[in-house]
DRENPA-411201 format. One line per 10 residues: number of its first residue (from 1); their letters; for each residue x, y, z of N, C-alpha, C. Coordinates in nm, 2 decimals, always signed. Example, Ala and Ser with C-alpha at 12.3 -4.5 7.8 and 13.67 -1.06 7.14 Angstrom:
1 = AS = +1.32:-0.57:+0.78:+1.23:-0.45:+0.78:+1.32:-0.33:+0.78  +1.28:-0.22:+0.71:+1.37:-0.11:+0.71:+1.29:+0.00:+0.79 $
end
This chain:
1 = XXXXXXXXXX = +0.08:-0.12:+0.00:+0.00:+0.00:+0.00:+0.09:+0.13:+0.00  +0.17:+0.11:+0.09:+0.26:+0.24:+0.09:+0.33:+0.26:-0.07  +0.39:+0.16:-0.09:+0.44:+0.18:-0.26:+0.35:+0.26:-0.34  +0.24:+0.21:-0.37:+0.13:+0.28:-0.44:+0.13:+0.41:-0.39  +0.15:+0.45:-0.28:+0.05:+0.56:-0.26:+0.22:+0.65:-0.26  +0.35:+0.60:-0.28:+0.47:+0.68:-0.32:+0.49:+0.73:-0.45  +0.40:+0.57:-0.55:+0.42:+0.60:-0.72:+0.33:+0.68:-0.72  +0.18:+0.71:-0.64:+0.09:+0.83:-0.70:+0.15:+0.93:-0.66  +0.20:+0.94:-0.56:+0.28:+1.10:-0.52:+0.36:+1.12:-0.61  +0.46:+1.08:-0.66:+0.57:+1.08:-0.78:+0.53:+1.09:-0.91 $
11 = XXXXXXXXXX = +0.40:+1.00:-0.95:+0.30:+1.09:-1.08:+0.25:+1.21:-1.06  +0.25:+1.20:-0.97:+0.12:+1.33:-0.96:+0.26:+1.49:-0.94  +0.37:+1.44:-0.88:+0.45:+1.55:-0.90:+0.51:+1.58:-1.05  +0.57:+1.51:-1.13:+0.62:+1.48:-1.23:+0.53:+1.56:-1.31  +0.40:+1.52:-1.34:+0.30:+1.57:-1.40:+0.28:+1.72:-1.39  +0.29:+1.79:-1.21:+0.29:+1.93:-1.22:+0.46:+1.99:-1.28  +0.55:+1.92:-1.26:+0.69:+1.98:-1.33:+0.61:+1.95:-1.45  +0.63:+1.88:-1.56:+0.60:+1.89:-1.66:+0.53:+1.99:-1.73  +0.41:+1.99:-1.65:+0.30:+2.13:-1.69:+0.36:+2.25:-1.67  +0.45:+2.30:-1.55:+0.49:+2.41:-1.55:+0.62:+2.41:-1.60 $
21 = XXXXXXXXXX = +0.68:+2.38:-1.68:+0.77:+2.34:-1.76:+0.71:+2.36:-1.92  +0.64:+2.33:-1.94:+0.57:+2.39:-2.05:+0.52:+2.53:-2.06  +0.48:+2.61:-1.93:+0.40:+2.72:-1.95:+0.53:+2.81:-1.90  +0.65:+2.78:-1.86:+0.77:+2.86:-1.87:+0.83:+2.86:-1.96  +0.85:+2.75:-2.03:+0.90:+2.76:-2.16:+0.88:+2.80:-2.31  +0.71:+2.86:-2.28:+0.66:+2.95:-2.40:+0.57:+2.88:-2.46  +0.55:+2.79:-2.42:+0.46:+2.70:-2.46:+0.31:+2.77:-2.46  +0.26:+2.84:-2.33:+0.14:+2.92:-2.32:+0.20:+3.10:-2.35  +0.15:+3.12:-2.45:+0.15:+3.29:-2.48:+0.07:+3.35:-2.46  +0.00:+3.37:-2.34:-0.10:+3.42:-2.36:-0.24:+3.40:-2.44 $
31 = XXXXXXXXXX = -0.30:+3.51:-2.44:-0.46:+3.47:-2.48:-0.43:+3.49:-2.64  -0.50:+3.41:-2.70:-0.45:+3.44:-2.87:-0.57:+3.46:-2.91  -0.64:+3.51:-3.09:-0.70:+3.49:-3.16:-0.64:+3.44:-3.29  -0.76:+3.36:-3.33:-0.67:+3.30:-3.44:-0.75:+3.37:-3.57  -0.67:+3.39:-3.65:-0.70:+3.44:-3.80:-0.67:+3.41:-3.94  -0.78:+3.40:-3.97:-0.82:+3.33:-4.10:-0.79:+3.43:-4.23  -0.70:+3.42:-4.32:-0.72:+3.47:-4.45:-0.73:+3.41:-4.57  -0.75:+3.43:-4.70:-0.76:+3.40:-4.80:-0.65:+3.44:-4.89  -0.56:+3.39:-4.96:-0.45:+3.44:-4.98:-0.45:+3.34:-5.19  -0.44:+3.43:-5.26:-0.46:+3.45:-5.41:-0.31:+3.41:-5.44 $
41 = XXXXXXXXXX = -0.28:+3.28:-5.48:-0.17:+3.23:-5.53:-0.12:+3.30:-5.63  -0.01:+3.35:-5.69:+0.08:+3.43:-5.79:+0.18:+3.34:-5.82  +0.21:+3.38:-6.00:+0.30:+3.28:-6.05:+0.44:+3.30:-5.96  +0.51:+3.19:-5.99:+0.60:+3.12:-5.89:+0.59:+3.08:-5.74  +0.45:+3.08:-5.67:+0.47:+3.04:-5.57:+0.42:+2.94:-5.58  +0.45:+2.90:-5.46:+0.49:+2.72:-5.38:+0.43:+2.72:-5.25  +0.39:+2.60:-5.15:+0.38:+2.65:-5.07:+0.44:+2.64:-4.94  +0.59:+2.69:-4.96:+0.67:+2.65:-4.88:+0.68:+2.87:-4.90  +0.66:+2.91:-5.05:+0.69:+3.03:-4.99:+0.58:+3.09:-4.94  +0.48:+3.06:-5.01:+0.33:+3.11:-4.94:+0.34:+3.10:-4.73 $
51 = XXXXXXXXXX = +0.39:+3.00:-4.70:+0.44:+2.94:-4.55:+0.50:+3.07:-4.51  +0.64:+3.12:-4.58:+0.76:+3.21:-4.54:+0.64:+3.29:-4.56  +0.58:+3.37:-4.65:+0.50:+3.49:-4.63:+0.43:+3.51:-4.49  +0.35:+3.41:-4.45:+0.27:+3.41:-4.37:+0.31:+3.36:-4.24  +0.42:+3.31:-4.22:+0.45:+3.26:-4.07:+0.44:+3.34:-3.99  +0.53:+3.46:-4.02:+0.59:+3.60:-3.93:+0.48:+3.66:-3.88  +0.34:+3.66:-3.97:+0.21:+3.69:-3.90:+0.17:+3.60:-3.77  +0.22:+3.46:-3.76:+0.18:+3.41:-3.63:+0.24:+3.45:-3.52  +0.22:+3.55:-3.46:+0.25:+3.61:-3.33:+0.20:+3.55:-3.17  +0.14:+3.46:-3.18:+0.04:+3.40:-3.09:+0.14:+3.29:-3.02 $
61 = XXXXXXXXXX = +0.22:+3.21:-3.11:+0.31:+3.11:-3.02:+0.40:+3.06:-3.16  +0.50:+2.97:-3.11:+0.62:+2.91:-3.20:+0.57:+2.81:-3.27  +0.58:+2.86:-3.34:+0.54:+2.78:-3.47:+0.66:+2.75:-3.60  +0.67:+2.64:-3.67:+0.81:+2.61:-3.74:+0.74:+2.61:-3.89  +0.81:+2.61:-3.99:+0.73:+2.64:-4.12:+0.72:+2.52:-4.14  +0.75:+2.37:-4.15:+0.67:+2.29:-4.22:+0.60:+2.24:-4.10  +0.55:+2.29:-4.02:+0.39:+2.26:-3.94:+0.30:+2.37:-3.97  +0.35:+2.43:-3.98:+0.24:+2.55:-4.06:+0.21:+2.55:-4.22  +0.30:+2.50:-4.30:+0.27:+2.44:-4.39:+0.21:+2.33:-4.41  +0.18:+2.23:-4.34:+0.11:+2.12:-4.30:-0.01:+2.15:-4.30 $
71 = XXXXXXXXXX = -0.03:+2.28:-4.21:-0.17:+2.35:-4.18:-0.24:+2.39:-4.28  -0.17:+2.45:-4.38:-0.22:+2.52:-4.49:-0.29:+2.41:-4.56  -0.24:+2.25:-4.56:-0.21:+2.13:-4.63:-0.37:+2.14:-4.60  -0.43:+2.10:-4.46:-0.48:+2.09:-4.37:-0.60:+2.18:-4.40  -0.63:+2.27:-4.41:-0.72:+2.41:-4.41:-0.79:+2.42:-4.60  -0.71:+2.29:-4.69:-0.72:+2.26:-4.81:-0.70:+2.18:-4.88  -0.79:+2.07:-4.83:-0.74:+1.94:-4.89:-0.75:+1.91:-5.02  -0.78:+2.03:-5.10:-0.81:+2.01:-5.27:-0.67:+2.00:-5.27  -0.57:+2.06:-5.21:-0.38:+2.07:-5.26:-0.36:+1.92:-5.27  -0.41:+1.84:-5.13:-0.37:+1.71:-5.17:-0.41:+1.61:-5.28 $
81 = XXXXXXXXXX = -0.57:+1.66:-5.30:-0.60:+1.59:-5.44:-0.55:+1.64:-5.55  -0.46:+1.77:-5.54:-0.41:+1.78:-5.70:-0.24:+1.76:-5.71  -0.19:+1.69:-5.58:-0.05:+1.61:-5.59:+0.02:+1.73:-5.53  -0.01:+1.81:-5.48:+0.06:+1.94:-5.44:+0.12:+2.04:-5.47  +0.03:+2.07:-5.58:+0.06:+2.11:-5.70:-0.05:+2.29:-5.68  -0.02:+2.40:-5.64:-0.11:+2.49:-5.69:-0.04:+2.62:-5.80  -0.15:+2.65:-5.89:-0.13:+2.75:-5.97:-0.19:+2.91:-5.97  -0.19:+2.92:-6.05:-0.21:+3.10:-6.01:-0.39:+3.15:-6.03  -0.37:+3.20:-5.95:-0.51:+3.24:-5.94:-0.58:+3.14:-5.82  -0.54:+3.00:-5.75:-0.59:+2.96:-5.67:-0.61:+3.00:-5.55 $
91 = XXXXXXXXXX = -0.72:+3.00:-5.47:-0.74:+3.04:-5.33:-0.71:+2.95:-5.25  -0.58:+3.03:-5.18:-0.55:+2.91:-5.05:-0.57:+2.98:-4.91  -0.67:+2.89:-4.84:-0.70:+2.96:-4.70:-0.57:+2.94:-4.62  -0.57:+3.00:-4.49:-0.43:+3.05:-4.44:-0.48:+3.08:-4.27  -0.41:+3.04:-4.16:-0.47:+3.05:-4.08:-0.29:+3.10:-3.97  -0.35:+3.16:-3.91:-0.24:+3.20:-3.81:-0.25:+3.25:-3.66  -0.21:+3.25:-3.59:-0.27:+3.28:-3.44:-0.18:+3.46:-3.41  -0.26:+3.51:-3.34:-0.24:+3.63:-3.31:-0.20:+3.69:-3.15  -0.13:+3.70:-3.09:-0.16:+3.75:-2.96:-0.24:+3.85:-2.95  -0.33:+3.83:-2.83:-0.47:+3.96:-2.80:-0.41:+4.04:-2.70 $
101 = XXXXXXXXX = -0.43:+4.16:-2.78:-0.34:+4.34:-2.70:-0.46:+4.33:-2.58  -0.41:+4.40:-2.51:-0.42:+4.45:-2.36:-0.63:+4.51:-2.41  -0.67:+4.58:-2.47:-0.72:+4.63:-2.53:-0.85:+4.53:-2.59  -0.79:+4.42:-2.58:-0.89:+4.32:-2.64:-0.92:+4.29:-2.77  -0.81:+4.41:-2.85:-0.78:+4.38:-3.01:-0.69:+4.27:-3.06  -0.67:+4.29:-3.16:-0.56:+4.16:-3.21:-0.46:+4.25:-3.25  -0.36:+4.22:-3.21:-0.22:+4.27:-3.33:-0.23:+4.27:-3.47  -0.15:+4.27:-3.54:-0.13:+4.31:-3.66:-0.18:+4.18:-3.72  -0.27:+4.20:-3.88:-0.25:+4.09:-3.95:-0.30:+4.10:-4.11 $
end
């Protein structure tokens, strides 16, 4: 009995390091909004640069470009039915998270 009730003590600590371990590490940024755009493909793009255009807008938390490219993947699954292939004039939705100002507005987007 005592064992048990040392390994629940030892989960149950581990579990609070771990959580606050995440929310020091940047993991929680605050209160975010997330935002949605519609973004009109132009000849030569890809969407690895469509990604680079739009990452810098995610101000909300860390994000790496092929997870956010993923997203884009994600938010439009016609790309995957067409081999990943888009051309010009296509609408690719776009989504990115925002930190919320003091104010209750969103930052820049």
């Amino acid at each position: 009995m005592k064992k048990i009730k040392f390994h629940a003590r030892r989960g149950a600590a581990c579990l609070v390091l771990a959580a606050a371990a995440l929310f020091f590490c940047g993991m929680y940024e605050g209160d975010q909004v997330l935002v949605e755009t519609v973004y009109t493909v132009k000849a030569g793009d890809t969407l690895w640069s469509i990604g680079e255009k739009h990452l810098p807008l995610n101000t909300g938390g860390r994000r790496y470009l092929p997870e956010f490219i993923q997203g884009i993947e994600e938010l439009n699954p016609w790309i995957r039915e067409q081999g990943y292939t888009i051309h010009p004039g296509d609408k690719v939705r776009v989504n990115y998270w925002v930190k919320k100002a003091e104010d209750g507005q969103h930052g820049r987007h």
